[in-house]
C-alpha positions as CSV (number, residue, x, y, z in Angstrom):
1,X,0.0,0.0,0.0
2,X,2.8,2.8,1.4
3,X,5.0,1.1,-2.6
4,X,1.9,2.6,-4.0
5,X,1.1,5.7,-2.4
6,X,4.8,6.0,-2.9
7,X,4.7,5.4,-6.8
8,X,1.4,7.8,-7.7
9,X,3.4,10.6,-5.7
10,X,6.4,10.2,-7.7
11,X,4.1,9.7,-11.2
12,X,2.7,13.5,-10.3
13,X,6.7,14.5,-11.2
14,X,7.4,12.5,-14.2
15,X,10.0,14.1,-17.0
16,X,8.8,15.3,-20.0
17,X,11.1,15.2,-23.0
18,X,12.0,18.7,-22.4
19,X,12.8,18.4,-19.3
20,X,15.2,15.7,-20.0
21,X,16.8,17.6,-22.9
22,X,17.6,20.8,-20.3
23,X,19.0,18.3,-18.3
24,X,20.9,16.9,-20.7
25,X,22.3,20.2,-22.3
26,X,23.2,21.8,-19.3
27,X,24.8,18.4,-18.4
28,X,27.1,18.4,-21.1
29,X,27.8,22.3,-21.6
30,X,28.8,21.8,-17.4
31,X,31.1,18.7,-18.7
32,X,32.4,20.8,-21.5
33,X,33.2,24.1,-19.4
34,X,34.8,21.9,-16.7
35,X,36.9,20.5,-19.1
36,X,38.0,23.5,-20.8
37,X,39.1,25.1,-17.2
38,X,40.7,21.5,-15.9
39,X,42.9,21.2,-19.2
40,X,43.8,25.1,-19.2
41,X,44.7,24.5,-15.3
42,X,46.6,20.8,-16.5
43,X,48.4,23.1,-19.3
44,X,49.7,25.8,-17.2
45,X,50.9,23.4,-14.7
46,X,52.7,21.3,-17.1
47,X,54.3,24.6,-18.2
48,X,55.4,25.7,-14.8
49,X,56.4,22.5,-13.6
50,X,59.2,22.3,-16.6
51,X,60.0,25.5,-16.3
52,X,61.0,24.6,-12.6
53,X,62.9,21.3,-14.0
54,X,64.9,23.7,-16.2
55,X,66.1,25.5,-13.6
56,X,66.4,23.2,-10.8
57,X,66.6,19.6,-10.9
58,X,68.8,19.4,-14.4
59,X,70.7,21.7,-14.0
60,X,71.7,20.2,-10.6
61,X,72.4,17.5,-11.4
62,X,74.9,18.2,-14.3
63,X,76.4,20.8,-11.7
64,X,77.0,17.7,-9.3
65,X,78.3,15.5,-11.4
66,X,80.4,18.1,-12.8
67,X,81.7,18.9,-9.6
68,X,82.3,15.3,-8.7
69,X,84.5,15.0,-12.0
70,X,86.7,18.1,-10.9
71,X,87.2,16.9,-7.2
72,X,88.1,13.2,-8.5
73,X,90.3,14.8,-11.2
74,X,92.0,17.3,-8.8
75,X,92.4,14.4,-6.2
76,X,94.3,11.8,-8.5
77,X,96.9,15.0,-9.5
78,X,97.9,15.1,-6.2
79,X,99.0,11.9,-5.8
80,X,101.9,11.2,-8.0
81,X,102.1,7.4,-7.2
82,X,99.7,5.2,-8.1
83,X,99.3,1.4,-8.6
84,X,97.3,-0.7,-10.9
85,X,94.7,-1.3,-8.4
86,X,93.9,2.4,-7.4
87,X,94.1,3.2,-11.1
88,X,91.4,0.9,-11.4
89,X,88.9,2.2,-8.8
90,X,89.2,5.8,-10.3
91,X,88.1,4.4,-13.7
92,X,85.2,3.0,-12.5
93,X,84.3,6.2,-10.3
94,X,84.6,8.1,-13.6
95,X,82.4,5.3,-15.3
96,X,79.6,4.9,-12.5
97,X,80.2,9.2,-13.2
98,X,79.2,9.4,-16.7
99,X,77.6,5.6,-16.9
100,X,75.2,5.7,-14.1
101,X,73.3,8.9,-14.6
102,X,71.8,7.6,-17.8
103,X,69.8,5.1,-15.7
104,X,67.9,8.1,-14.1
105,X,64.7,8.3,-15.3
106,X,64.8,11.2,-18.5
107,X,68.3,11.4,-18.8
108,X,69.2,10.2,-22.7
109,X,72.9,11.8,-23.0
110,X,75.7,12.6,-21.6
111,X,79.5,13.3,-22.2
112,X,82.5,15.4,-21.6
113,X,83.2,17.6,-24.0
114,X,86.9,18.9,-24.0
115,X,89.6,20.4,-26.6
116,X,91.8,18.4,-28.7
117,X,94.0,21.1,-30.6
118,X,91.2,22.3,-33.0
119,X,88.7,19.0,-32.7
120,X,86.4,19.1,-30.3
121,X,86.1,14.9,-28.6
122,X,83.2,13.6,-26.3
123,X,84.5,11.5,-23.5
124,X,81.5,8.9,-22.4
125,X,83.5,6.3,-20.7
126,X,85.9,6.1,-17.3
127,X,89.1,4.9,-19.5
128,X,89.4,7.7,-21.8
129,X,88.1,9.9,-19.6
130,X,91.6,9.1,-17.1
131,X,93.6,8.8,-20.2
132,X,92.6,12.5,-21.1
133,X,92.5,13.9,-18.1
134,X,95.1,12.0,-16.3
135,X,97.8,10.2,-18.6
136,X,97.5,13.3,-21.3
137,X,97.0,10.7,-24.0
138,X,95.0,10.5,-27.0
139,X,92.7,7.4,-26.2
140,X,89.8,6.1,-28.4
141,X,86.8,8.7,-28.7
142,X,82.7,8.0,-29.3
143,X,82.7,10.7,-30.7
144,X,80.4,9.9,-33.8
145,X,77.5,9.0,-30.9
146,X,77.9,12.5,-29.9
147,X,77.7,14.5,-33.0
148,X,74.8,16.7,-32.0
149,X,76.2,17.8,-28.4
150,X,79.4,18.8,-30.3
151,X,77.3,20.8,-32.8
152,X,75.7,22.5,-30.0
153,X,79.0,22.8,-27.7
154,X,80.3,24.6,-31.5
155,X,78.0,26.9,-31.3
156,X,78.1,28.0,-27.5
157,X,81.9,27.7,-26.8
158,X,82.5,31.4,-26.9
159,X,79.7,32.2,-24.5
160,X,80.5,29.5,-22.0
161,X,84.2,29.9,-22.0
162,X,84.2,33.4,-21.6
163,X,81.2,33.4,-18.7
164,X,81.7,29.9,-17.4
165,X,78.3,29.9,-16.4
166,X,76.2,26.8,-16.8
167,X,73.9,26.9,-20.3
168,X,70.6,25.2,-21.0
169,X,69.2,25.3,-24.8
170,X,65.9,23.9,-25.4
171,X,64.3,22.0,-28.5
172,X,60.6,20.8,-29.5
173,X,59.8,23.0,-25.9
174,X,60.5,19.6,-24.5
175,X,64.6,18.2,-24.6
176,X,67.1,20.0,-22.6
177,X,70.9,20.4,-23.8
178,X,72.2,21.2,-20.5
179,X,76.2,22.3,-21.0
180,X,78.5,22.5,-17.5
181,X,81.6,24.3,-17.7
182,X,84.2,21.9,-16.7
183,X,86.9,23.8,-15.0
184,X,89.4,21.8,-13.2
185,X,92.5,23.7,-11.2
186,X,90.4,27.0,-12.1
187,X,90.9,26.8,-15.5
188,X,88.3,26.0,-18.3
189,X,88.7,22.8,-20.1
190,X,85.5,22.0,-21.1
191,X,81.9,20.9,-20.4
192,X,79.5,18.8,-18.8
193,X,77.1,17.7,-22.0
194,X,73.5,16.0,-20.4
195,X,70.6,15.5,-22.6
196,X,67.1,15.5,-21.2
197,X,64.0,15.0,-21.9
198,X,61.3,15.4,-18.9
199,X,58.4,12.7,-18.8
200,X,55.4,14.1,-17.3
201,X,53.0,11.3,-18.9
202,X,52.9,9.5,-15.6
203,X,51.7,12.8,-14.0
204,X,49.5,13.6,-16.5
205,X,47.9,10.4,-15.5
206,X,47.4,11.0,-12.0
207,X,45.8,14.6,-13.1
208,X,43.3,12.8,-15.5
209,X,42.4,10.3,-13.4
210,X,41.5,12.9,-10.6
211,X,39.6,14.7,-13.1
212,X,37.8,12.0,-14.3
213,X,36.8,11.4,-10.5
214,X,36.4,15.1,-9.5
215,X,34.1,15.8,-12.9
216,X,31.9,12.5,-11.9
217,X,31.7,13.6,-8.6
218,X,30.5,17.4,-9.8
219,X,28.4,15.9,-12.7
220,X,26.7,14.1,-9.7
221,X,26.0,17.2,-7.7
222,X,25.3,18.9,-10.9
223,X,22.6,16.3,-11.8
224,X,21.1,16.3,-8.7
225,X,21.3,19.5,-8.3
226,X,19.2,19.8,-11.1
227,X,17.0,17.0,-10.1
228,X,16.1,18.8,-7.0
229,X,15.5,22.3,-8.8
230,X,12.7,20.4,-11.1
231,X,11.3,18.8,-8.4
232,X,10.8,22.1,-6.4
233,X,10.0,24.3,-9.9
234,X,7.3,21.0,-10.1
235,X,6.3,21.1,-6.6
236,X,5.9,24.9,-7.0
237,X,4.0,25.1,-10.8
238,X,1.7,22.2,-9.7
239,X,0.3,24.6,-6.9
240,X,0.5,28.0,-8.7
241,X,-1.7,26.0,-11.3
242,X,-4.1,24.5,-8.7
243,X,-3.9,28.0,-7.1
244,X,-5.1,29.2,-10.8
245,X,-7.6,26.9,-11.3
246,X,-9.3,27.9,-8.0
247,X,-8.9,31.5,-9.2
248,X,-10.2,31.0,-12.8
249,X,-13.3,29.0,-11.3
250,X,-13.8,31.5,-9.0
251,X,-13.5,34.3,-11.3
252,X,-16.0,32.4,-13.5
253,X,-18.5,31.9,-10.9
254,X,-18.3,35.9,-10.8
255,X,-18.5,36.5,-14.6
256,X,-21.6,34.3,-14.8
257,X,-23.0,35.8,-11.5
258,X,-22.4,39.2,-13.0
259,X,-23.9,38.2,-16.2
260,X,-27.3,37.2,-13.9
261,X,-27.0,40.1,-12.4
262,X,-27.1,42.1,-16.0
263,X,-29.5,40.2,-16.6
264,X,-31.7,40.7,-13.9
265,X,-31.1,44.4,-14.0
266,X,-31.7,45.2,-17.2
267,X,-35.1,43.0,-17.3
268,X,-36.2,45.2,-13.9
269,X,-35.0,48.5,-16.0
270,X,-36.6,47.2,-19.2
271,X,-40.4,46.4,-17.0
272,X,-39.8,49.2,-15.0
273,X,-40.0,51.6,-18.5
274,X,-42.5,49.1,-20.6
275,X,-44.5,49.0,-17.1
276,X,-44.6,52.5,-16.3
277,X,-46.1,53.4,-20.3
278,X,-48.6,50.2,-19.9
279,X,-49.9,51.9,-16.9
280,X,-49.9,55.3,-19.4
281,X,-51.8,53.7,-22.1
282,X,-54.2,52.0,-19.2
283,X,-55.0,55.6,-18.8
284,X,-55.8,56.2,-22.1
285,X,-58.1,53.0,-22.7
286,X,-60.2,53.8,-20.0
287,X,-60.4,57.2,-21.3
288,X,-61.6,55.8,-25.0
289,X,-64.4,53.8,-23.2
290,X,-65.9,56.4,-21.5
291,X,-65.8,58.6,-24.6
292,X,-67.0,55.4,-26.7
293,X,-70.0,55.9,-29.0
294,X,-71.7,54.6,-31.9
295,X,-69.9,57.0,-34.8
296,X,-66.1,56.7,-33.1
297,X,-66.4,52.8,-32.3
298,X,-64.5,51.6,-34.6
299,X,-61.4,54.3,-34.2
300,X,-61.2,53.5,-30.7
301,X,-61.7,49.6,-31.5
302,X,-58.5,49.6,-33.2
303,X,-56.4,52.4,-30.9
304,X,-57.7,50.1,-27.6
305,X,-56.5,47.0,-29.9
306,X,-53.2,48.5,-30.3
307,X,-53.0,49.6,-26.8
308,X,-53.8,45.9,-25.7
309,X,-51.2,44.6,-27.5
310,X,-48.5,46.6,-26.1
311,X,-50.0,45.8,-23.1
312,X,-49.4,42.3,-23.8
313,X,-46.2,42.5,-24.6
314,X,-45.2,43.8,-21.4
315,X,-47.2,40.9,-20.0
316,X,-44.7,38.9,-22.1
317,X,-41.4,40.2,-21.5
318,X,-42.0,40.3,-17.7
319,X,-40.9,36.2,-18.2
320,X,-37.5,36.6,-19.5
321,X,-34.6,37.3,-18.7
322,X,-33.3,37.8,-22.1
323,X,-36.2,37.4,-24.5
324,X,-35.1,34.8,-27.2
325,X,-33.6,36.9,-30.4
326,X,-36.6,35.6,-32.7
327,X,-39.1,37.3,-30.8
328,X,-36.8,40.7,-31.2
329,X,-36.0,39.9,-34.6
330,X,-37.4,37.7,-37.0
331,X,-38.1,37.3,-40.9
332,X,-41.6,36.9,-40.7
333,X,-42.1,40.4,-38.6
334,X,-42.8,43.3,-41.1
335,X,-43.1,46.5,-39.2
336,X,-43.8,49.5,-41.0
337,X,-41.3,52.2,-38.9
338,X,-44.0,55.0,-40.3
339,X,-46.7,53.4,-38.7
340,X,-45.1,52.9,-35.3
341,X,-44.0,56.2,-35.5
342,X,-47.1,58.0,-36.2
343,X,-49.1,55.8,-34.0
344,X,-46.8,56.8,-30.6
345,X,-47.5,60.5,-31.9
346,X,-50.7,60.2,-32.4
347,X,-51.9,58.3,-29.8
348,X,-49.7,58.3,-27.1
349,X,-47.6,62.0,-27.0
350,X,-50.4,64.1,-29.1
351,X,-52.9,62.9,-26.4
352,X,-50.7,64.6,-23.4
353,X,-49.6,67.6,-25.6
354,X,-53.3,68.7,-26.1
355,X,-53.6,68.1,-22.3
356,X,-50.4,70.3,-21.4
357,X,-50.1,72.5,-24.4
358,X,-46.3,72.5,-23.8
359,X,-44.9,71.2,-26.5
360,X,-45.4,69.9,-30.3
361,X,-44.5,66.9,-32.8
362,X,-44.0,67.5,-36.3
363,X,-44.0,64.5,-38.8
364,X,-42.2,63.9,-41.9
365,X,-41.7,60.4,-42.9
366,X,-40.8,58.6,-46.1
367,X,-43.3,56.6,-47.2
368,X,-40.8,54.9,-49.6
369,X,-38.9,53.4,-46.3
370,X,-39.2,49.7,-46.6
371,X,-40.5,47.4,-43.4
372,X,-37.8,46.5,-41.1
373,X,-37.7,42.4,-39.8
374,X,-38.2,43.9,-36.0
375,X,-41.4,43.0,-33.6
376,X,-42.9,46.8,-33.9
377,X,-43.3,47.1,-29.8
378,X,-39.4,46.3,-30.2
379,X,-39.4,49.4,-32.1
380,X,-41.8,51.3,-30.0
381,X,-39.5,50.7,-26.6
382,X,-36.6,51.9,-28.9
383,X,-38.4,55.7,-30.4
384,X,-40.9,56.2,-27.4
385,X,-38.1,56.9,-24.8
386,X,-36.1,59.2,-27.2
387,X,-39.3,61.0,-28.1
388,X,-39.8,61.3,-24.0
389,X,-35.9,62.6,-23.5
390,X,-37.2,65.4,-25.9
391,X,-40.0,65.9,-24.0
392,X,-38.8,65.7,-20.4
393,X,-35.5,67.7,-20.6
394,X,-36.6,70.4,-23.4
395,X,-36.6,73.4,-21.0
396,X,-39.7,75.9,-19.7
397,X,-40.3,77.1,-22.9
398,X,-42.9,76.0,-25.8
399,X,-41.2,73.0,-27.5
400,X,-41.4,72.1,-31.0
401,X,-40.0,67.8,-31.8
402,X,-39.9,66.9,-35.2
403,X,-40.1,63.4,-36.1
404,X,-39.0,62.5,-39.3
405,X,-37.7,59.2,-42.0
406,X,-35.5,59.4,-44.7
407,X,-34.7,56.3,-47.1
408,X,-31.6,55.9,-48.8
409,X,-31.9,53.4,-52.1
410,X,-28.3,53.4,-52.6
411,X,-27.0,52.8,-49.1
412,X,-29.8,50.6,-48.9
413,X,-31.0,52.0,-45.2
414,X,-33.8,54.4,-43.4
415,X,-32.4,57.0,-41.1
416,X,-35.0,58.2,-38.2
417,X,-34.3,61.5,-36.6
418,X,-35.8,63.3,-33.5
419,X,-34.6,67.1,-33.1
420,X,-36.4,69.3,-31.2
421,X,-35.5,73.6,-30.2
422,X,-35.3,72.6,-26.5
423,X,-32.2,73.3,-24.0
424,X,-30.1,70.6,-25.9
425,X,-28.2,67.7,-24.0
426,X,-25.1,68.6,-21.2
427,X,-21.8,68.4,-23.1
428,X,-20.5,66.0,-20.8
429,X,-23.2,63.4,-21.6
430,X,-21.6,63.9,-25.1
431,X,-18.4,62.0,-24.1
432,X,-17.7,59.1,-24.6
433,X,-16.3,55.8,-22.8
434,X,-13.3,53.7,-23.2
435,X,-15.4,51.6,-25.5
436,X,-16.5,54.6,-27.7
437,X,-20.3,54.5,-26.1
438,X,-21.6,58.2,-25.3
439,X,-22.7,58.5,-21.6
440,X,-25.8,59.3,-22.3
441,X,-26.1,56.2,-23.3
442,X,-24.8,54.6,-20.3
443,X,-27.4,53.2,-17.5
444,X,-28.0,55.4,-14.6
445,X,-27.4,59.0,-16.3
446,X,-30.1,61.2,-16.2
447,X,-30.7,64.8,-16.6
448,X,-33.4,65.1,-14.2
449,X,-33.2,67.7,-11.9
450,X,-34.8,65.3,-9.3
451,X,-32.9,61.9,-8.8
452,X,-35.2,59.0,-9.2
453,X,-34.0,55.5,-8.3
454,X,-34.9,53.8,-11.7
455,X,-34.3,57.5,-13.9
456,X,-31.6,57.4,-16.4
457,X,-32.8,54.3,-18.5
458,X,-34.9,55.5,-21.0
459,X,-31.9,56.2,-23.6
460,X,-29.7,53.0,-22.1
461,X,-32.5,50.4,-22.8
462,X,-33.2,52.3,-26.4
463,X,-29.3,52.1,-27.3
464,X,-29.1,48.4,-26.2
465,X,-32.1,47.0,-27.9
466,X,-31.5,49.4,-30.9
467,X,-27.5,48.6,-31.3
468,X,-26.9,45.1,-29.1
469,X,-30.3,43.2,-30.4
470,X,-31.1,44.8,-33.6
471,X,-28.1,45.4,-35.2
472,X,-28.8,49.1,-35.6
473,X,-26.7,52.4,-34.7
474,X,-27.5,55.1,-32.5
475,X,-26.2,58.7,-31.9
476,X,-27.4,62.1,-30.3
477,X,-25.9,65.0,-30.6
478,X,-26.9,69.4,-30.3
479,X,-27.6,71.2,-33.0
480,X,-26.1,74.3,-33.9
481,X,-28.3,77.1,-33.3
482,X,-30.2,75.2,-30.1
483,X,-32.0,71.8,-29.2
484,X,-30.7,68.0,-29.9
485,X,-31.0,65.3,-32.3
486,X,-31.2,61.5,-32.0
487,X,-30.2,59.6,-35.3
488,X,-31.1,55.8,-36.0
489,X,-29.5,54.6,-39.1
490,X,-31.7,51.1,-40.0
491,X,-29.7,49.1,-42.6
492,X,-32.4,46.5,-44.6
């Protein structure tokens, strides 16, 4: 059970191909900028550590041996008898000299190099090394085995004889020709001739084997280095994303509770408006019945008809929310715009301008403008509440609306206008929002000297249903000399 909960843990941090590819790159660019360091590091210290062979431990040791050639040779001068025996044992001192050496590891040559007259000789052996030195006599040389050092000793003699200082040329950055001055009794007679060549390979060994254990070792930490950083950036991502999720559910539950809440409030603004002119036109059916009578009974038959169904419709959309688009807009509706027009003038604002004598409504429709595919209370809730704007916020003074159509064959579209002569609409309600909507468009903004709690809907409700479910476009603006104008541009 615990090998289980174990396993579906670990499953949550499983590697992706990417992830093993960043792993694997930085892997290798880490391998590849370790090397580069360890074999600059390796290089410099092969460099320094010949540099300190040059000048130490060869030259050192072809000073002592030099020196152990002068005290041996200054030794047998002094003794002016001397058997077979003794003669014997300084040979060999002089060969274990010049013999012996060779056997130490990197040493490939060495000789004496003195004068012979004008030839230059190399001395590698204890016999004609006593017979030069000591008997003055001209023994067999090696000298052909020692060509090069006599090239070399050619070419530094004047230096070394004059200075007596020891001399160390280099070839191939890697063989030393180490020359001695040999100057027995204080005067020069030579040199000291050791080749060497310094063999590092064993150390080089040691340092790439310790690399090879020190970069496992890092690659190691490196990997799980890595390892651990995944597992935290994992650890950490998987709860910034359940964080997110939460968040983004959250924030949704919002959007769609804001969305209900638009919802809601624009179906209370739209009833409250449709509601409040039901209750109007109410008014104005009980009015026709009393005034019914045998010669005006069918003109008020067809007004209270009309009147009913408005009321109706109110009845209709007090059950939605959002009322389905084909009862806003729908091929088989054919509303004549005239009609609706005249009708609201006639009927509804005439009615309370012969009552009030404040204001007027001028028509001038086109009678050429085609029907429009709108439900015609649809496009009663859009004109009425401009109409009503006029008529509210016109001023003191006598007002004069006019009403009027215009259809456009080539643009294929019916523009409505309302203008009336009245005080005009603030400036500021002429601004517009970050998403190009003029306030006075916008819910809540009224002119109304006194604030109402539902005022400031009238022109909201006629820009939504007129641009948001119609399809139409809206403006207002003020005139030049004095008063407003609403525009409606209907495209067929």
């Amino acid at each position: 059970m615990e090998k289980n909960i174990l396993f579906d843990r670990i499953k949550k941090y499983h590697f992706e191909f990417k992830h093993l590819t960043v792993l694997f790159v930085g892997l290798i660019l880490f391998q590849f900028i370790l090397s580069f360091i360890h074999k600059a590091s390796m290089h410099n210290f092969f460099d320094n550590t010949q540099e300190w062979y040059q000048r130490n431990s060869a030259e050192r040791l072809a000073n002592m041996n030099t020196t152990t050639i002068e005290l041996l040779y200054e030794i047998v001068k002094l003794r002016e008898d001397m058997g077979a025996e003794e003669r014997r044992h300084i040979i060999q001192f002089f060969d274990m000299i010049l013999n012996q050496q060779i056997l130490h590891q990197n040493i490939e040559e060495i000789c004496l190099l003195v004068n012979r007259g004008s030839e230059i000789v190399a001395i590698d052996n204890g016999n004609a090394l006593f017979a030069n030195l000591i008997d003055n006599t001209n023994p067999t040389y090696n000298s052909l085995s020692h060509k090069n050092a006599i090239e070399l000793y050619r070419q530094i003699y004047d230096t070394i004889s004059s200075s007596e200082q020891i001399i160390n040329l280099t070839t191939n950055n890697k063989t030393y020709h180490i020359f001695v001055p040999f100057v027995p009794n204080g005067e020069f007679a030579g040199a000291l001739y050791i080749k060497n060549t310094p063999d590092f390979t064993f150390v080089q060994r040691e340092m790439i084997t310790s690399y090879e254990e020190t970069s496992l070792i890092y690659s190691a930490l490196f990997l799980l280095g890595l390892l651990a950083m995944y597992y935290i950036s994992t650890y950490t991502v998987k709860e910034r994303d359940e964080a997110q999720k939460l968040l983004l559910e959250e924030h949704e539950q919002n959007i769609k509770q804001q969305i209900e809440h638009q919802k809601e409030s624009m179906f209370t603004k739209r009833i409250y408006h449709t509601h409040h002119k039901a209750e109007k036109i109410m008014g104005f059916i009980k009015e026709d019945l009393r005034n019914l009578s045998v010669a005006n009974i069918d003109e008020i038959k067809n007004r209270v008809l009309k009147y009913s169904n408005f009321v109706s419709r109110v009845i209709y959309d007090m059950k939605w929310y959002e009322p389905p688009l084909q009862t806003v807009r729908n091929p088989t509706f054919r509303t004549n715009i005239n009609e609706v027009i005249r009708f609201i003038v006639e009927n509804i604002f005439n009615r309370t301008a012969r009552k009030t004598g404040s204001f007027k409504i001028e028509l001038d429709l086109d009678e050429n403008a085609p029907p429009v595919h709108v439900n015609e209370f649809v496009v009663w809730e859009i004109i009425e509440p401009l109409i009503q704007n006029s008529v509210d916020h016109g001023g003191d003074d006598f007002l004069n609306i006019k009403v009027s159509t215009k259809f456009d064959a080539g643009a294929k579209s019916t523009t409505i206008t309302i203008e009336d002569d009245g005080a005009g609409i603030k400036p500021e309600l002429l601004e517009t929002d970050e998403n190009g909507v003029k306030k006075l468009f916008l819910e809540k903004v009224s002119t109304k000297k006194i604030s109402h709690t539902n005022s400031g809907y009238g022109c909201y409700i006629a820009y939504e249903l007129s641009v948001q479910r119609c399809g139409w476009k809206i403006d207002a603006e003020n005139l030049p000399s004095k008063g407003c104008k609403f525009t409606i541009l209907v495209p067929h």
